[in-house]
PDB file of N, CA, C and O in Angstrom, chain B, residues numbered from 101:
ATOM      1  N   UNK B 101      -9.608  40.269  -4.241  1.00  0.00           N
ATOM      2  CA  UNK B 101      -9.882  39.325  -5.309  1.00  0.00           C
ATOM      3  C   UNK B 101      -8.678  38.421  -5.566  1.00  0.00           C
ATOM      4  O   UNK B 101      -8.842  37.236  -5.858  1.00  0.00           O
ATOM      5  N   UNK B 102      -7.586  38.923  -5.469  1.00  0.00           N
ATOM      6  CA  UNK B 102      -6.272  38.066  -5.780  1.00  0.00           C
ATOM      7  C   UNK B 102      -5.865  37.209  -4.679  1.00  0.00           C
ATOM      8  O   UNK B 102      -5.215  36.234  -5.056  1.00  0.00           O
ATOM      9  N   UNK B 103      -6.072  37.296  -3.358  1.00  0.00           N
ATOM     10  CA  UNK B 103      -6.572  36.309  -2.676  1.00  0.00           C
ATOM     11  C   UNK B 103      -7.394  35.369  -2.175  1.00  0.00           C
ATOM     12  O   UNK B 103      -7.281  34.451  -1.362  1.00  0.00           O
ATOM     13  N   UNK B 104      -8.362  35.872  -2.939  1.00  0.00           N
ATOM     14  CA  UNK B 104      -9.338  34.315  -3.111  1.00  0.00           C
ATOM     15  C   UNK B 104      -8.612  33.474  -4.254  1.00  0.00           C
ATOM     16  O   UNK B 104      -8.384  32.271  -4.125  1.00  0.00           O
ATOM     17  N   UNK B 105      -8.297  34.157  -5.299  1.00  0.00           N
ATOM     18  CA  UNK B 105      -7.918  33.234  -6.465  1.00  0.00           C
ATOM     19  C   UNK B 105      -6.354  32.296  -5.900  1.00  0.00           C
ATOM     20  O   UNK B 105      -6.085  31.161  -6.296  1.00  0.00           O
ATOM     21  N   UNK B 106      -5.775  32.841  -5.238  1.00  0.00           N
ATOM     22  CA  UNK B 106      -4.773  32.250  -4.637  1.00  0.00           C
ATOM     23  C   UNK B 106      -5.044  31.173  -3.578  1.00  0.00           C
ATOM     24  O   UNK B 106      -4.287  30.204  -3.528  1.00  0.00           O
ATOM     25  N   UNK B 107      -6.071  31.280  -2.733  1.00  0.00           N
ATOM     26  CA  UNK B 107      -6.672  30.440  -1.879  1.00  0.00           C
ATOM     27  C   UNK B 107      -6.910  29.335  -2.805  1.00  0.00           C
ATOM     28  O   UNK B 107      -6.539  28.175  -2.627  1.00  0.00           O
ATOM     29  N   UNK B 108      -7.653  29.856  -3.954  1.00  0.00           N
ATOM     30  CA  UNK B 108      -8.437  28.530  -5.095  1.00  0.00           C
ATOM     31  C   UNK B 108      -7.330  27.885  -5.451  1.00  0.00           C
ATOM     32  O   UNK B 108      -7.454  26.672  -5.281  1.00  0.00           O
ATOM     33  N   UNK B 109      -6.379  28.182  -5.842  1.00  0.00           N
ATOM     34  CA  UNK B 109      -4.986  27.134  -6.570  1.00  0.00           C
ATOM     35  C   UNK B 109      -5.032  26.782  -4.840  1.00  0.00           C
ATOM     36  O   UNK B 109      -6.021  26.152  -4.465  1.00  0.00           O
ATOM     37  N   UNK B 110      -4.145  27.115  -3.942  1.00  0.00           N
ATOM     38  CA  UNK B 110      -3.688  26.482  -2.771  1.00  0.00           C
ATOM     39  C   UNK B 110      -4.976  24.999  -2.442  1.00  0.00           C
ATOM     40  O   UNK B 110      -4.845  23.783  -2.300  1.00  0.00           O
ATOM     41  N   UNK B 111      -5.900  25.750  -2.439  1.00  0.00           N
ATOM     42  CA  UNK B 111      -6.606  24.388  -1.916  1.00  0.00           C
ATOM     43  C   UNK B 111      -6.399  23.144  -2.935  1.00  0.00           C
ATOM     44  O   UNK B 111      -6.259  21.985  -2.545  1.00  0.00           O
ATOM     45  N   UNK B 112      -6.399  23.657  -4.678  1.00  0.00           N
ATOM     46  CA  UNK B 112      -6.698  22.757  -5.750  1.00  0.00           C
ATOM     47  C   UNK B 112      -5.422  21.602  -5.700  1.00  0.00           C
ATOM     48  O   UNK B 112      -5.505  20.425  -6.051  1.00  0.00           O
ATOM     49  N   UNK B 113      -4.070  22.401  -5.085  1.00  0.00           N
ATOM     50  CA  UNK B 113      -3.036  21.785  -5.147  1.00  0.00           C
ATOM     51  C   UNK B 113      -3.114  20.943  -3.862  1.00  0.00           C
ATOM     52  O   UNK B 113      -2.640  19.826  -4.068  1.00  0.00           O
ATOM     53  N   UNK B 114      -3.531  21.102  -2.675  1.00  0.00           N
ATOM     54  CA  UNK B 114      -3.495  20.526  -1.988  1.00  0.00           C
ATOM     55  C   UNK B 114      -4.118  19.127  -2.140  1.00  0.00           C
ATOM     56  O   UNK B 114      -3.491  18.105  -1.862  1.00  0.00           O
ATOM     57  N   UNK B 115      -5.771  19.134  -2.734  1.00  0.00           N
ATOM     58  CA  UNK B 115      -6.015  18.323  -3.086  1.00  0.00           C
ATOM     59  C   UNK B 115      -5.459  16.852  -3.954  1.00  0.00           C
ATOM     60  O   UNK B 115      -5.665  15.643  -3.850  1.00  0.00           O
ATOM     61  N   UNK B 116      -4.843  17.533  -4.628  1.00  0.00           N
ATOM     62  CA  UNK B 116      -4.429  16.956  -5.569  1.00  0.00           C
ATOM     63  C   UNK B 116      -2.861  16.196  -4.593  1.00  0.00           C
ATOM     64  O   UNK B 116      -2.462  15.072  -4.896  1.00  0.00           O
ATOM     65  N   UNK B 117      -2.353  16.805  -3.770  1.00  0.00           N
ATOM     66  CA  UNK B 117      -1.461  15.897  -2.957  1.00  0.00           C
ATOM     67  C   UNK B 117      -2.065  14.910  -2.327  1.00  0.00           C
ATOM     68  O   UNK B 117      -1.558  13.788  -2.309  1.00  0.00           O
ATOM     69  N   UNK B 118      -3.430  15.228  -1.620  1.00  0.00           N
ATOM     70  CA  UNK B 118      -4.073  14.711  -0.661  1.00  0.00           C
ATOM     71  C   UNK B 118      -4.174  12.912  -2.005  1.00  0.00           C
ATOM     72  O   UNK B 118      -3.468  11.905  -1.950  1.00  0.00           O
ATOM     73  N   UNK B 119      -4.899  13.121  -2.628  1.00  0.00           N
ATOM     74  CA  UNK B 119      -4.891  12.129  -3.705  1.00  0.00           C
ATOM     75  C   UNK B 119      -4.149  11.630  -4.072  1.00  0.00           C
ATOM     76  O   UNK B 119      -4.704  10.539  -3.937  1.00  0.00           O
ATOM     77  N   UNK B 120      -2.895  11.293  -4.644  1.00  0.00           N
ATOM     78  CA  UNK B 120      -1.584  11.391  -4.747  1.00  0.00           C
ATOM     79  C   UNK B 120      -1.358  10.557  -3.587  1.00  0.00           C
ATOM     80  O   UNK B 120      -1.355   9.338  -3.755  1.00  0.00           O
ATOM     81  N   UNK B 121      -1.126  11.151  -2.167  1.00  0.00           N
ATOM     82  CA  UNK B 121      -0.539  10.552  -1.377  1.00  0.00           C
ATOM     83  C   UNK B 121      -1.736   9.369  -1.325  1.00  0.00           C
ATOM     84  O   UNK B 121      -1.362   8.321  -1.852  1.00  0.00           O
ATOM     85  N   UNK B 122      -3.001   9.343  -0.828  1.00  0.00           N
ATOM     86  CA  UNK B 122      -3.948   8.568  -0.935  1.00  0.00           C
ATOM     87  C   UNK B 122      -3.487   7.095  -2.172  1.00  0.00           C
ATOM     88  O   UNK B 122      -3.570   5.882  -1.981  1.00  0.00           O
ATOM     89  N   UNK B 123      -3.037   7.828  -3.337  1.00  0.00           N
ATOM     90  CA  UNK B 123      -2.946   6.351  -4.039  1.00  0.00           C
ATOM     91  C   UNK B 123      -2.055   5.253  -3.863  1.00  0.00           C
ATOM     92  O   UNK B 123      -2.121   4.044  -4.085  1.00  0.00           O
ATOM     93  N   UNK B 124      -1.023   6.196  -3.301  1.00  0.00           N
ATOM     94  CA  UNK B 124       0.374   5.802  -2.819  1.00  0.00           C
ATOM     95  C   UNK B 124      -0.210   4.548  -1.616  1.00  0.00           C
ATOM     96  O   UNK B 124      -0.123   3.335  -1.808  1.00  0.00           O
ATOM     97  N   UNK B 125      -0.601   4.981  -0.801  1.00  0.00           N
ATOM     98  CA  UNK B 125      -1.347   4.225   0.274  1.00  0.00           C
ATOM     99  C   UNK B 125      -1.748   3.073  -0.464  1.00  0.00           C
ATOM    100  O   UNK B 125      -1.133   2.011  -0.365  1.00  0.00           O
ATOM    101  N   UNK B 126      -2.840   3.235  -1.271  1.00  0.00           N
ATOM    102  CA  UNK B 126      -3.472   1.949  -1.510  1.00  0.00           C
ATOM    103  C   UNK B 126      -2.711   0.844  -2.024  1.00  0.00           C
ATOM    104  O   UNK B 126      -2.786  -0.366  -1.811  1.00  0.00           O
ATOM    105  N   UNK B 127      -1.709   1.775  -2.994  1.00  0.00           N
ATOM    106  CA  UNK B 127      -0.619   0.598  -3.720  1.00  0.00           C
ATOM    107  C   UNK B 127       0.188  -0.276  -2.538  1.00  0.00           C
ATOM    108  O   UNK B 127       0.166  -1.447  -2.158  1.00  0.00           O
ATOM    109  N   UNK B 128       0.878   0.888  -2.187  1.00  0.00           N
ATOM    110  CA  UNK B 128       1.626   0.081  -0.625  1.00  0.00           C
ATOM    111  C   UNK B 128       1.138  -0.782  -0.257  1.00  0.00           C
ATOM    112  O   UNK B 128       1.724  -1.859  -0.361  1.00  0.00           O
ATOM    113  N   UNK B 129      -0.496  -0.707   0.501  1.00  0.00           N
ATOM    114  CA  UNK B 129      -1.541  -1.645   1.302  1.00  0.00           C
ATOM    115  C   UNK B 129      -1.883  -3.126  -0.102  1.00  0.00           C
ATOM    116  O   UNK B 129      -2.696  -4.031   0.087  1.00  0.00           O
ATOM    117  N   UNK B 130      -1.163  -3.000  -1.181  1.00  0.00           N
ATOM    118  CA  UNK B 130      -1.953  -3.478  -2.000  1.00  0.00           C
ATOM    119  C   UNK B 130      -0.336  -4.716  -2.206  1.00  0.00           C
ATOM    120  O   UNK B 130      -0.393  -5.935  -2.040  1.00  0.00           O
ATOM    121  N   UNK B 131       0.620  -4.120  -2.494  1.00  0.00           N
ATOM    122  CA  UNK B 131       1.962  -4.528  -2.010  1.00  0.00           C
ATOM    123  C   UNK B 131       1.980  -5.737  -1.380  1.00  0.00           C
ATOM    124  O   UNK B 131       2.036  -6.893  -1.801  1.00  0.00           O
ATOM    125  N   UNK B 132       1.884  -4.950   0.391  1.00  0.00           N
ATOM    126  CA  UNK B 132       1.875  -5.321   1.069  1.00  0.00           C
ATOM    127  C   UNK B 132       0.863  -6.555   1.257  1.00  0.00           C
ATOM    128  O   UNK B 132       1.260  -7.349   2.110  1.00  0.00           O
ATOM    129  N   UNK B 133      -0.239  -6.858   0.706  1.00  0.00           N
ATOM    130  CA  UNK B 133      -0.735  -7.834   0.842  1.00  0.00           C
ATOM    131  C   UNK B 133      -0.423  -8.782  -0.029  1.00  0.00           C
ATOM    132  O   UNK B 133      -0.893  -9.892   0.223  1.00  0.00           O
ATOM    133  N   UNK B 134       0.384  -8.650  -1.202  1.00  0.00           N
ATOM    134  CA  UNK B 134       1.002  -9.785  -1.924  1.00  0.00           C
ATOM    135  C   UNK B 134       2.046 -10.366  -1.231  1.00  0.00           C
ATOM    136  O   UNK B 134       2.112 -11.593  -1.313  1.00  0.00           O
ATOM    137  N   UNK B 135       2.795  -9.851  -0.637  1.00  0.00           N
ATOM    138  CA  UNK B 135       3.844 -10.493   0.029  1.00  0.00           C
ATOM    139  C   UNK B 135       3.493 -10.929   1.082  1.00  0.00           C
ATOM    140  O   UNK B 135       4.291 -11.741   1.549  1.00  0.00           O
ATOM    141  N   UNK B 136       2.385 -10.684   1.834  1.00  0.00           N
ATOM    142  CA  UNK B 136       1.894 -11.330   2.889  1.00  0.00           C
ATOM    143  C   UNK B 136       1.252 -12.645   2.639  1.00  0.00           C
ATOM    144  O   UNK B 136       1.187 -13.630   3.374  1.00  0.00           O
ATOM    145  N   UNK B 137       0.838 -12.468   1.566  1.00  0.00           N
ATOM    146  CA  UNK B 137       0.355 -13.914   0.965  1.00  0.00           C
ATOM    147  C   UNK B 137       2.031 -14.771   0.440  1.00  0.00           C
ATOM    148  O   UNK B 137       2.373 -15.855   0.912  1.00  0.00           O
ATOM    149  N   UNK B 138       2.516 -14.313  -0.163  1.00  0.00           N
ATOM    150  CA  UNK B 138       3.594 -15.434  -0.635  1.00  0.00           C
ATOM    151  C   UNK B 138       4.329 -15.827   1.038  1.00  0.00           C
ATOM    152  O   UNK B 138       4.528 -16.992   1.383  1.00  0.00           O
ATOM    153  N   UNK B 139       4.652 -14.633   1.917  1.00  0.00           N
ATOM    154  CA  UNK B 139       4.747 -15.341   3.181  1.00  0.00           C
ATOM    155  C   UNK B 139       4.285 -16.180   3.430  1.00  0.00           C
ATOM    156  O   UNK B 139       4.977 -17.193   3.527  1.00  0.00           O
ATOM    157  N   UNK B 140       2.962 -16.252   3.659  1.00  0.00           N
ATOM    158  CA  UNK B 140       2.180 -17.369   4.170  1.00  0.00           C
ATOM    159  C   UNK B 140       2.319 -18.355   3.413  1.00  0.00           C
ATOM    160  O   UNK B 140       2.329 -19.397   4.068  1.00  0.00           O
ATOM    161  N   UNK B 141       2.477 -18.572   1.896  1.00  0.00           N
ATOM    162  CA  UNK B 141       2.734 -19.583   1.299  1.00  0.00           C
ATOM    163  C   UNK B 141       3.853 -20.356   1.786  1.00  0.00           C
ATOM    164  O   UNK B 141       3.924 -21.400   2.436  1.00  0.00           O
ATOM    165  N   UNK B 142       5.013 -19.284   1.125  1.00  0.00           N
ATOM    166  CA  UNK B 142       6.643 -20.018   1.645  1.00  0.00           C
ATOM    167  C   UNK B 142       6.750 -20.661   3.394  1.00  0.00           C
ATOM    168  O   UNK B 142       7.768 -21.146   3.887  1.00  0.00           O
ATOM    169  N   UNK B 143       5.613 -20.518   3.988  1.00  0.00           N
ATOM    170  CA  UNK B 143       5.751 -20.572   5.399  1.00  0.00           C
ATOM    171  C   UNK B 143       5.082 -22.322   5.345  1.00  0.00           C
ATOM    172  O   UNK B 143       5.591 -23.307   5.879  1.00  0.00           O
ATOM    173  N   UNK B 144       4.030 -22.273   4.663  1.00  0.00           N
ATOM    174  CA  UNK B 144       3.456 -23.169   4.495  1.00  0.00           C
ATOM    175  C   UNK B 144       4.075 -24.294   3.870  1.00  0.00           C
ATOM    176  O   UNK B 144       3.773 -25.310   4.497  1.00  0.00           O
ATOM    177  N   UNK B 145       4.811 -24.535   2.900  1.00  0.00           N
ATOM    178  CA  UNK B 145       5.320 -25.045   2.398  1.00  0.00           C
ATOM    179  C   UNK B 145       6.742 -25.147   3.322  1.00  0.00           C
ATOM    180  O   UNK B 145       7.236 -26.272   3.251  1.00  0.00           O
ATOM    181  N   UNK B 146       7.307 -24.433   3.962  1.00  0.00           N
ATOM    182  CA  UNK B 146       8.185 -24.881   4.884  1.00  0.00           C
ATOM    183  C   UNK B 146       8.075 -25.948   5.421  1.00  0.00           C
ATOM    184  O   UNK B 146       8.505 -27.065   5.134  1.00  0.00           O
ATOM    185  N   UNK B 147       7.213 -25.404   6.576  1.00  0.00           N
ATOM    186  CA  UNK B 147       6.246 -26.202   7.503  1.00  0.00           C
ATOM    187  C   UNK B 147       6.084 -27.820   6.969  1.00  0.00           C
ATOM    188  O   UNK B 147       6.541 -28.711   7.685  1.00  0.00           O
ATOM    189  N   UNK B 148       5.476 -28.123   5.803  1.00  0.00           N
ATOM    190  CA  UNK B 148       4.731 -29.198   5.188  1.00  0.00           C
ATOM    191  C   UNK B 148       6.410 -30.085   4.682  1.00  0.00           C
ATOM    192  O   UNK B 148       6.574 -31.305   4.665  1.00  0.00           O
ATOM    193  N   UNK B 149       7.326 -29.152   4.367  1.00  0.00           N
ATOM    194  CA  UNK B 149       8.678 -29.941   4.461  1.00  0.00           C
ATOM    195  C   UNK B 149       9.023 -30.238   5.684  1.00  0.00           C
ATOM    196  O   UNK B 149       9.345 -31.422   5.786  1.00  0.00           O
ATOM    197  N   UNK B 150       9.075 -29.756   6.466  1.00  0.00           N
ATOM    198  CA  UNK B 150       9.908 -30.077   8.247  1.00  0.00           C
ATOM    199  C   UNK B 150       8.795 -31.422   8.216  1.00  0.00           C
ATOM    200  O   UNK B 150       9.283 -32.487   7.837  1.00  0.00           O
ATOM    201  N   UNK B 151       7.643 -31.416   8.517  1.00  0.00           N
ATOM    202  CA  UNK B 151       6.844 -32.738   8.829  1.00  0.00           C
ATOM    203  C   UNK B 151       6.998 -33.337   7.950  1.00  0.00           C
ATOM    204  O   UNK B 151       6.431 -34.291   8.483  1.00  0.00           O
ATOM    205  N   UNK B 152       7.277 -33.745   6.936  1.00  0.00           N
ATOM    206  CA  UNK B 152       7.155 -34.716   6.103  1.00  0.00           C
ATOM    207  C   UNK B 152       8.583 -35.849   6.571  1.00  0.00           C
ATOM    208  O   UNK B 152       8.757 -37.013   6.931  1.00  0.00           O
ATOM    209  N   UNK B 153       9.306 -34.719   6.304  1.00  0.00           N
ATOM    210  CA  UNK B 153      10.784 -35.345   6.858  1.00  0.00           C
ATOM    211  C   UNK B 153      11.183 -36.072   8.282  1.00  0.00           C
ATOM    212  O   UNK B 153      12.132 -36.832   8.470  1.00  0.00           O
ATOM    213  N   UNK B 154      10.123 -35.597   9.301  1.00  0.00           N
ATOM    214  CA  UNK B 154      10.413 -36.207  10.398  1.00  0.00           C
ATOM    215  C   UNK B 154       9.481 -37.571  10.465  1.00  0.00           C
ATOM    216  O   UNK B 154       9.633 -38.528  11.224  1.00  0.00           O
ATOM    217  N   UNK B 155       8.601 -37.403   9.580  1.00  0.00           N
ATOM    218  CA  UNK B 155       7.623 -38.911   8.986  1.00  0.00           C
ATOM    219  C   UNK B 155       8.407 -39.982   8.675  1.00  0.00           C
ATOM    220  O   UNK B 155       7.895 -41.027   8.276  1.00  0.00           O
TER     221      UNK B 155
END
């Protein structure tokens, strides 16, 4: 009996990392796509300076 109940926390905790790490992910991926956008901005706006100037 005291090893099932021990199994029950082990899995409950695991879960609960599994989730945890999971949110971590999304934020990162979520991050990561803001700065991929201001990249592309600042890139853009580079860009639109170099041509203007050689106009």
């Amino acid at each position: 009996m005291q090893g099932m109940y021990a199994t029950g926390i082990i899995s409950i905790i695991n879960l609960i990392i599994i989730l945890v790490l999971l949110g971590f992910f999304i934020y990162g991926f979520v991050l990561f796509v803001k700065l991929a956008k201001r990249g592309i901005k600042a890139l853009d706006i580079y860009i639109n300076e170099k041509n203007n100037n050689k106009l």
